[in-house]
N, C-alpha and C positions, 0 to 999 in steps of 0.2 A: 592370159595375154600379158604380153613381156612392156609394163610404162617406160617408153625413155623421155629423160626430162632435157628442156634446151637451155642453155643458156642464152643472153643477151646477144651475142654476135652471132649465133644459129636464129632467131628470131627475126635479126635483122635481115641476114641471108632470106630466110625463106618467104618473110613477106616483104623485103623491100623497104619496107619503112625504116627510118632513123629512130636512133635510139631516146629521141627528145621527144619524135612523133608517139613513139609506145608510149612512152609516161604520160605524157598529156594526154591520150586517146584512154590509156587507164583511168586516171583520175576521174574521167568524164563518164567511165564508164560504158567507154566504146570497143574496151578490149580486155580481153582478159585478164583477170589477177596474176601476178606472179606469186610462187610461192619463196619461202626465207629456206633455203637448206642449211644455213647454220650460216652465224655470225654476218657478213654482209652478201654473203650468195644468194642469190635468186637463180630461177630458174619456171619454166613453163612448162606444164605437161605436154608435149606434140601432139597427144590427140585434141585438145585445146585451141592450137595455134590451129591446127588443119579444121577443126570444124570452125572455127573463125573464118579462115580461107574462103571456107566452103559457103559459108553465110556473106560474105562478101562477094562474092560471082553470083549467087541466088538472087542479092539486091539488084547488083546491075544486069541484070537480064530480066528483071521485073519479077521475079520469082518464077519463071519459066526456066525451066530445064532443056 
């Protein structure tokens, strides 16, 4: 299976959140690490951000599917 990695403006797209929201919710540990691709690039694996998603819809329907 083929990993694409996102950057900060795909993250923001896909979850909606601000780019101040992801850091803080990092920091706290409510969101996934990013990883360092060299010198000041980051980036998030998408299966990552989607299993994030996915764990975020689970909470708000109370873990009901």
């Amino acid at each position: 299976m083929r990993q694409k990695l996102l950057r900060m403006k795909n993250v923001e797209q896909v979850t909606g959140l601000h780019r101040s929201t992801i850091y803080r919710m990092e920091k706290k540990g409510k969101f996934p690490k990013r990883i360092h691709i060299g010198g000041y690039i980051v980036a998030w694996p998408e299966t990552m951000i989607q299993e994030w998603i996915k764990q975020q819809i689970e909470k708000s329907n109370g873990g009901n599917k």
